[in-house]
C-alpha positions in Angstrom: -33.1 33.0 23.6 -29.8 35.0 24.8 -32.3 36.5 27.5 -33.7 33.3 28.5 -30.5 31.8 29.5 -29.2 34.7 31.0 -32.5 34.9 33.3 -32.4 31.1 33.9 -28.5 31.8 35.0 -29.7 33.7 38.0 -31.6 31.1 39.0 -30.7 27.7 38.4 -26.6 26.3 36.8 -26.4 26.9 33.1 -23.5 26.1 31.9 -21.2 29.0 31.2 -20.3 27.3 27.7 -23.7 27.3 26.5 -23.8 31.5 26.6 -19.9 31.1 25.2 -21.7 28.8 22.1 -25.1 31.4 21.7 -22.8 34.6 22.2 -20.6 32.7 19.0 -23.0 32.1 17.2 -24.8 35.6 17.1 -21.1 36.4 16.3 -20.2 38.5 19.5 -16.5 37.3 19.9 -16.2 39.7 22.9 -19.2 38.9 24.9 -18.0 34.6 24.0 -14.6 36.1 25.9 -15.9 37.3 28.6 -18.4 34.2 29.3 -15.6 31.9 28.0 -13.4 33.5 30.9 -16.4 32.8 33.7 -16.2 29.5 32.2 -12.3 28.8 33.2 -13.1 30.9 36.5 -15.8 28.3 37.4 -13.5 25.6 36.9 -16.1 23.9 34.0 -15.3 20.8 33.6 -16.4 20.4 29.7 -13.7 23.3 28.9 -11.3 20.1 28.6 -12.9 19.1 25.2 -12.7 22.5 23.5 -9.4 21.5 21.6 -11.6 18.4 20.2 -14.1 20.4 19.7 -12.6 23.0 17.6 -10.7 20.3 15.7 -14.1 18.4 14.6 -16.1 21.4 14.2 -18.6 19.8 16.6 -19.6 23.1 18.4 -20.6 24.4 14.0 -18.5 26.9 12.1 -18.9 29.8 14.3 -16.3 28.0 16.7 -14.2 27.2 13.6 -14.2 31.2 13.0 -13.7 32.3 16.3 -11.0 30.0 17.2 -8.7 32.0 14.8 -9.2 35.2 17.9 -5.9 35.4 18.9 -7.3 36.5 22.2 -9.2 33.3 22.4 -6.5 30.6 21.5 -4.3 32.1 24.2 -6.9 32.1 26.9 -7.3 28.8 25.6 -3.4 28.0 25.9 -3.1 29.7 29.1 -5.4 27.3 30.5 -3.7 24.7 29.3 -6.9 23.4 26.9 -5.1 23.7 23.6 -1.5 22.2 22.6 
């Protein structure tokens, strides 16, 4: 499925937060960083409901877990997308 989306990336938009939520869920915190930084860089509009997200637990417990990275709440903060 990873594969899929990546080859589908190269030709059509898929949305940088989908790879962020498959790279989670296989539990590759660094690959979610690096797609969740391409995901700020491309100015992605549904970065704004992250903090929601991670509050509810809508995006599942994988989110929950990797919202502890340190590295991710302050990309997160940086940004502006958490309080």
């Amino acid at each position: 499925m990873l594969n899929q989306l990546l080859e589908m990336r190269k030709q059509q938009n898929v949305n940088a937060l989908n790879v962020v939520r498959v790279y989670l869920g296989l539990g590759e915190i660094d690959k979610a960083l690096e797609w969740l930084e391409r995901a700020v860089e491309e100015r992605n509009g549904l970065l704004a409901f992250m903090e929601r997200e991670i509050e509810v637990g809508s995006m599942g417990a994988y989110l929950q877990k990797a919202s502890t990275d340190t590295r991710i709440i302050e990309l997160l903060r940086r940004e502006g997308l958490l309080s």
